[in-house]
N, C-alpha and C positions, 0 to 999 in steps of 0.2 A: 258770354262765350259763344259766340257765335259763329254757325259753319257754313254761313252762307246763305245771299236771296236767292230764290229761285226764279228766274225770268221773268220780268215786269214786262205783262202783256194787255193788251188794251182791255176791258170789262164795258163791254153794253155802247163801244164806240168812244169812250171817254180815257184818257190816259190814264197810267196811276199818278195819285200825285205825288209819294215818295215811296221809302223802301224804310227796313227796319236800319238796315246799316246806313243809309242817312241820319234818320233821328238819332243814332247811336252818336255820332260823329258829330253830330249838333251839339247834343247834351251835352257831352263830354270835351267840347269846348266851352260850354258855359258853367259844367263845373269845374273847369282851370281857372275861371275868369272869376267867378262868384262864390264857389265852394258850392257841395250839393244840396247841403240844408237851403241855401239861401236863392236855388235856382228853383224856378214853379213850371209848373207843365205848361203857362200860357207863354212862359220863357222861350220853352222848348220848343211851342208850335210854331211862335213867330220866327224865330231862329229859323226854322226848318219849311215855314212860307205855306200851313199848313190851316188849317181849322184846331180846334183843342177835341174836339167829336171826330175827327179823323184821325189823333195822334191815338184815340181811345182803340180806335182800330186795329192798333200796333202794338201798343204796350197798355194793361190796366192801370200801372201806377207809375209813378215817378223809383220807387223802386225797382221798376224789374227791368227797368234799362240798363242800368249797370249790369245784370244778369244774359242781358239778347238775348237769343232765341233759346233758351234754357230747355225747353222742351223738346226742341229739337234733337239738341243736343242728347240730352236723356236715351232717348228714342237711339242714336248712335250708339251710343255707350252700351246699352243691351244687344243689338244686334253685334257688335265686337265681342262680347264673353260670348253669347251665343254659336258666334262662329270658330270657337275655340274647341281645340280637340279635346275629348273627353278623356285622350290617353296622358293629356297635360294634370298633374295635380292642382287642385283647387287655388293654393295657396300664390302658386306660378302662374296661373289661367288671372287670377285676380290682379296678380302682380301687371303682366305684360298689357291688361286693360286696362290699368289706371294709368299706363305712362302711355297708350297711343290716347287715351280720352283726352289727355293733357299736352297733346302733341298738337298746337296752331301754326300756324306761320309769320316768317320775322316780319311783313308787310300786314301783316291785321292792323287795320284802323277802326277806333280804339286801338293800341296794342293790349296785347296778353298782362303785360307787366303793369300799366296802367290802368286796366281796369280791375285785376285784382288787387293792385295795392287800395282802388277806390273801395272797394269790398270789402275788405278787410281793417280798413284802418277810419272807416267813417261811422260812428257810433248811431246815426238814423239808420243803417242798414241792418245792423245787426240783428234784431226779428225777424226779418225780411230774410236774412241771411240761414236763421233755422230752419226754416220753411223749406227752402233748397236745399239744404244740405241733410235733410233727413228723407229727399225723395230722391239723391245719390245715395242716401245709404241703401237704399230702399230698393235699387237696382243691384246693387253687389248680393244685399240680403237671399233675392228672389234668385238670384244666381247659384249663392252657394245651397240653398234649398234644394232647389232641381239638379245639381250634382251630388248631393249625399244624402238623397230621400227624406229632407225633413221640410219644415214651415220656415218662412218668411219670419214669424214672428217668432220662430225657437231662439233659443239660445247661442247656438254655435252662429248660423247665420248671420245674427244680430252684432255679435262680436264681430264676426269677420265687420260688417260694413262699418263699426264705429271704429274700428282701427284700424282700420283703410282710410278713414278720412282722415282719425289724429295723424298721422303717419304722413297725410298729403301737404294738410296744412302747417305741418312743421317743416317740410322742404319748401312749402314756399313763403314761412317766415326767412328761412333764411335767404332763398332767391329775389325777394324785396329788400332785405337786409345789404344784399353783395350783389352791386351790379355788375362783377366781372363770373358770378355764380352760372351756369347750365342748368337751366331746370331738370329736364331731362337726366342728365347726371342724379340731382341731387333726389329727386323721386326715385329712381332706380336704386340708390343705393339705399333712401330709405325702407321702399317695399320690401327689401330684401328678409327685413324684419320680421315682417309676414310669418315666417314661416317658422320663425322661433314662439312667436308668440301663439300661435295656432296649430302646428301641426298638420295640415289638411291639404 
């Protein structure tokens, strides 16, 4: 899910030799060609004209490509509820965050749809896949904390962020499901949920 490189500038007189959205767009041609289990990082270096200790620069594993700049990302995603008004209710502050978190563009290479159907539908990622998805929860969590006085790790919080996610990942079962589907739509209507389920 990635929101973009930031200007490849020269280091110490020497070019860069690639970017994270190259490697991505490497990869992700070579798991169309070979599937993901069977592509290896030394695939991916040569593919991308690269060192395998320079790919290491970019990404730790052959996992967290499929993910891009995840942390980035992250880091977006909290400054967005942060910027949300306090006179908004929690449950609507939480809503209108997870559909702009989830708002890329129809030219993203990778696309959007491609890489989460990689995500979701390849059984090596799935570890991989908890990992992330309980440090999304993890952002909603610290959100709903800091607007109704509690912890990150209480109870109400914690609800909120784990159905926030059921809720995400069922619109985009069915937005893999239906290619004439709107994600957008389909997340909006789900969140909508939100607020039956919680309250808040």
């Amino acid at each position: 899910m990635p929101i973009g490189d930031p200007p490849r500038t020269p280091v110490r007189g020497r070019p860069v030799a690639t970017s994270h959205g190259e490697i991505e767009q490497a990869a992700f041609r070579l798991f169309q060609q070979h599937g993901f289990a069977r592509t290896t990082l030394d695939d991916i270096a040569r593919e991308v004209g690269v060192g395998r200790r320079t790919l290491f620069r970019y990404y730790a594993s052959k996992n967290d490509i499929p993910w891009g700049r995840f942390d980035r990302t992250l880091d977006g995603f909290r400054t967005i509820l942060d910027r949300m008004s306090d006179d908004i209710p929690v449950h609507e502050a939480v809503h209108r965050g997870v559909l702009l978190f989830n708002d890329f563009p129809d030219d993203a290479r990778p696309s959007h749809r491609e890489r989460m159907r990689l995500i979701l539908s390849t059984p090596e990622l799935q570890a991989h896949s908890v990992l992330r998805y309980a440090e999304w929860r993890h952002v909603i969590a610290a959100y709903v904390a800091q607007r109704t006085g509690t912890h990150a790790d209480d109870l109400l919080p914690r609800t909120v962020g784990r159905v926030s996610l059921a809720i995400a990942l069922a619109a985009y079962d069915v937005w893999l499901d239906d290619e004439s589907a709107v994600l957008s739509d389909l997340l909006d209507g789900s969140m909508r949920a939100l607020r039956l389920h919680l309250g808040v």
